[in-house]
N, C-alpha and C positions, 0 to 999 in steps of 0.2 A: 522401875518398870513403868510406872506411870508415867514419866520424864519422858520414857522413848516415846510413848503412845500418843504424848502430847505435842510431842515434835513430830510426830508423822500424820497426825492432825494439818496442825499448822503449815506444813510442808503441801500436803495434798489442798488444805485452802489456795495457798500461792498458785499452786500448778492450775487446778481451775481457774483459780484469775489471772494468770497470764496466759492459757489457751484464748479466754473468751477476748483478751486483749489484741491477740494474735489473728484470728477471727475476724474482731474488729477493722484491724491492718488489712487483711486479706482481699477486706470490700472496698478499699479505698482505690478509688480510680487513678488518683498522682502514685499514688505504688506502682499501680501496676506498670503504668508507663512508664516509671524510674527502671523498674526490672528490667521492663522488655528492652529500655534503651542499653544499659549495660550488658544484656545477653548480646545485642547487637553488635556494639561494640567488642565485647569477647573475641565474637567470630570474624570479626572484620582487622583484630589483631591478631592474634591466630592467621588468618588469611596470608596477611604481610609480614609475619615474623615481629612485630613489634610489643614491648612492652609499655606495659602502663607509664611508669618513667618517659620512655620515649615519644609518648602520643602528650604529654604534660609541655616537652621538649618543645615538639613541634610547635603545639599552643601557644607557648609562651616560652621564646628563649631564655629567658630571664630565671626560670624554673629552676634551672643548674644551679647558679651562682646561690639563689636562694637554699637550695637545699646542702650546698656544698657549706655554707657557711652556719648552718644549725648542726652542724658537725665536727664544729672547733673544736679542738684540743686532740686530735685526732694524728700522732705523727705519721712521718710516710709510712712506717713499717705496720701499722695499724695497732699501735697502743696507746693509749690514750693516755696524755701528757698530767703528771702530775701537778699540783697547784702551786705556785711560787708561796712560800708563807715568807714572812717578813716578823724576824724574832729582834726585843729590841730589848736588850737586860736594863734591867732599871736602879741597877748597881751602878755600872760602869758607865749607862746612856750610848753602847754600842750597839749597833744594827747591824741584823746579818740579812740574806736572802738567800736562798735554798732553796733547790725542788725537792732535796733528797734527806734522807734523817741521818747522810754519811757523815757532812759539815763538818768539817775540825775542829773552830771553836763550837759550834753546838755539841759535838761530841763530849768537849772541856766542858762546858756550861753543865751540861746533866754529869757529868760525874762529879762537880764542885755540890752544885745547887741540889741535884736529883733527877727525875726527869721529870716528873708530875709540875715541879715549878716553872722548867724551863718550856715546855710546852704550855703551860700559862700565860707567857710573854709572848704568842705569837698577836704582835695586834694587824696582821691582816693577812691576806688570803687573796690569791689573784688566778685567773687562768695565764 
């Protein structure tokens, strides 16, 4: 009981400091102007039918490629591609590559070895 009462202590500390923090924000003149200019904005997309993405577009062409390319591994169907791993037995010094855990001889390997070992030999990992 005491536990709750000291966590709802603590809890109601926080929330006073971060109103009076809030507060603080509230008088800051660079706020307000940052606000008012994205209200601005808002309504001036809205206005044109445009979204954020496309007002970044316009800005700066280059926007696309950029954001298209932090979205690798991404197939067309929109599943996100599994990691190439690279398994390389240390019995035999053979190397396999694989996205999938279907692999014939990886298949062979975990039933000879196990699986715990044979997924120990992966030494690397790629997109």
């Amino acid at each position: 009981m005491a536990s709750i009462l000291s966590d709802y202590i603590k809890k109601e500390q926080m929330l006073k400091q971060l109103q009076e923090e809030l507060q603080a924000l509230e008088g800051n003149s660079e706020l307000k102007k940052e606000l008012e200019f994205k209200e601005k904005l808002q309504v001036l997309m809205t206005e044109h039918g445009k979204l954020a993405r496309d007002v970044c577009e316009i800005l700066d062409p280059s926007y696309r490629n950029a954001s298209a390319k932090s979205v690798k591994g991404v197939s067309t169907d929109g599943r996100t591609k599994r990691l190439l791993k690279v398994y390389k037995n240390p019995h035999t010094g053979e190397v396999v590559e694989t996205r999938g855990g279907n692999h014939k001889v990886i298949q062979e390997w975990k039933a000879e070895f196990g699986n715990e070992e044979v997924v120990s030999w992966v030494v690397e990992e790629r997109a």
